[in-house]
KOLGU-293980 format. One record per residue (C-alpha): residue in one letter; x, z, y. Coordinates in steps of 0.001 Angstrom, whole numbers, plus 500000, padded with zeros to 6 digits. Layout:
AXZY;...
This chain:
X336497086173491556;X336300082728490720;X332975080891492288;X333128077758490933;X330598078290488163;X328503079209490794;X328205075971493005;X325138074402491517;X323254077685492277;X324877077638495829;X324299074294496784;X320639074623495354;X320343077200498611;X319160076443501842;X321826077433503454;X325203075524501481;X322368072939500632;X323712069624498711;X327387070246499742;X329929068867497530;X332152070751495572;X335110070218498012;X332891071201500869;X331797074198499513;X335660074864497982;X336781074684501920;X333807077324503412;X334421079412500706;X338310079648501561;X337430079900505600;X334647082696504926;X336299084659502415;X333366086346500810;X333658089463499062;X331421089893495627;X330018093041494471;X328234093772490835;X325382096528491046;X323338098163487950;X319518098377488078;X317638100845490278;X321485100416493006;X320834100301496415;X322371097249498004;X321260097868501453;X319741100992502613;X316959100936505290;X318131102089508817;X321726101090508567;X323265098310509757;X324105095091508234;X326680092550508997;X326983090069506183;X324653087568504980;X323957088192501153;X323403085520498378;X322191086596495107;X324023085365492357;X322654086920489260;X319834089132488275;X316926090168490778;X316448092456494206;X313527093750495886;X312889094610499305;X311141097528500272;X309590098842503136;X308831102502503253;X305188102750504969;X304005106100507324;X302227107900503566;X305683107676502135;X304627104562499865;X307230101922499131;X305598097883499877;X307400095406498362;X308281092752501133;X310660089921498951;X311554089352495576;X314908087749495417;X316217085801491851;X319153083955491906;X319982081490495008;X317525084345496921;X318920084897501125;X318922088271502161;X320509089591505318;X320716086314507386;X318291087494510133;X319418091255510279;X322936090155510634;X322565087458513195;X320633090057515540;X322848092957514812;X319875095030514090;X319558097816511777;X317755097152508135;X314088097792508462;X313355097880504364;X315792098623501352;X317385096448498921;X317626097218495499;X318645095510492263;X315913095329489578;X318212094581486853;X322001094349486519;X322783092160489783;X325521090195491320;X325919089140494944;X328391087092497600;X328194088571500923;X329398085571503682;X330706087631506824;X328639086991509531;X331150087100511710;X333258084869510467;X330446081893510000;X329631082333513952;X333131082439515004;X335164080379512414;X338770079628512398;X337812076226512515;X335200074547513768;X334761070864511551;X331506068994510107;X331514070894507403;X330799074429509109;X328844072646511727;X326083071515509153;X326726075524507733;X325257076474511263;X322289073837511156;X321845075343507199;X321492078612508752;X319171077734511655;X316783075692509148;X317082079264506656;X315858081593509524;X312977079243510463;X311821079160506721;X311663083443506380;X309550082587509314;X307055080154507942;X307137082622504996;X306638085691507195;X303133083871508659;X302020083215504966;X302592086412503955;X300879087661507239;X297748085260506459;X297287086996502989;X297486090240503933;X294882089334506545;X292251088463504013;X289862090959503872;X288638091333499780;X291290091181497382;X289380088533495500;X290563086004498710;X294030088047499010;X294839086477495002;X292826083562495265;X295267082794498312;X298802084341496658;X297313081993493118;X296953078982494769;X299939079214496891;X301983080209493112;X300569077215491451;X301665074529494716;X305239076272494643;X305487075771491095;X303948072154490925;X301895072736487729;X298632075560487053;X300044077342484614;X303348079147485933;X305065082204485259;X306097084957487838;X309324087154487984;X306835090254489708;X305288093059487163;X302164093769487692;X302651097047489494;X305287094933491875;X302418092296492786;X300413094780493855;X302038096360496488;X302925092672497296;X298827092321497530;X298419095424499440;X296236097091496974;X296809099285493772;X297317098412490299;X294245099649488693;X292343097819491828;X294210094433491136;X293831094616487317;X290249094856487831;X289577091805489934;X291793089790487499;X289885090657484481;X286527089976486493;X288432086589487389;X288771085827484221;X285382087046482515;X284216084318485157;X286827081428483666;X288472081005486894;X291796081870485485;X293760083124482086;X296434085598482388;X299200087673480143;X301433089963482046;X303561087685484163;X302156084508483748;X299034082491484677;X297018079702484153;X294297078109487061;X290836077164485420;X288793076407488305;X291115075686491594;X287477074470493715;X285972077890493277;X289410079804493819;X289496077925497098;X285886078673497434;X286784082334498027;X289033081847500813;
């Protein structure tokens, strides 16, 4: 499959960050990635087995899930395009503790893990691949503590206040739009649906914020942070 229409995306991603066209032409060739085209509700990786390739998403949308001790599914990641999946799994050998699946008709590049830690040759090129990669696994990291701090708060009122604020910094403006449904953000929140459509309608009878579905706007950011 040709890749070239997908080089802005790639180079937008942490890992093939800024490289050049030629650059990215060259890892490409040396990696030999395979691509793979799934319909919504497919299983892309299927927790407990094994996964050896690190997985770039190149169109549409994939959750992780993580299958808790009642049974319930917890959404752990939501993935759009340029979204890393498989990097950490891969590099430790270790067996998938949550399930991918595609939201929506979804297309993604699996690199061989294999061959980016043992390539046929070893130049600048893959060398800065390898710092890429270190500087991806260290950011799921960071994002691993943050989502660690807000499931740590102990009302939702803080858990949103928390997930809002963070939303609005990310997105550099307080009104923003989220790809998560409303059912999706609350197993993100730890809580239920009717529980976090509740608290945002009492958030908003008390002006701190306007919402519609997926999208948001920040009225009061002081007394949000006032709840943390």
């Amino acid at each position: 499959m040709e890749l070239q229409r997908y080089y802005p995306l790639l180079r937008g991603t942490t890992l093939l960050r800024a490289m050049p066209d030629e650059v990215l032409a060259t890892l490409l060739a040396r990696l030999r990635p395979r691509v793979q085209r799934y319909a919504k509700g497919a299983v892309l990786l299927l927790a407990g087995y094994e996964n050896r390739d690190l997985g770039i998403v190149l169109e549409g949308r994939v959750h992780a899930h993580k299958t808790a001790p009642d049974g319930t599914a917890v959404l752990v990641a939501d993935m759009g395009p340029g979204g890393l999946f498989g990097d950490v799994l891969a590099a430790a050998g270790a067996k998938s503790p949550v399930t991918l699946t595609a939201q929506c008709e979804t297309l993604a590049l699996y690199l061989p893990y294999a061959r980016i830690l043992h390539p046929p040759v070893a130049d600048g090129a893959h060398f800065r691949l390898l710092q890429n990669l270190v500087a991806q696994m260290g950011g799921k990291y960071l994002a691993l503590d943050r989502r660690l701090e807000l499931l740590m708060c102990k009302s939702l009122r803080t858990r949103i206040s928390l997930w809002l604020l963070e939303q609005a910094e990310a997105a550099g403006s307080d009104i923003f739009t989220v790809p998560l449904t409303r059912a999706a953000l609350a197993d993100y929140l730890g809580c239920d649906r009717s529980a976090l459509s509740r608290e945002l309608s009492r958030m908003q009878r008390e002006g701190l914020l306007e919402t519609f579905r997926s999208s948001f706007r920040l009225l009061d950011k002081d007394r949000l942070r006032g709840s943390l």
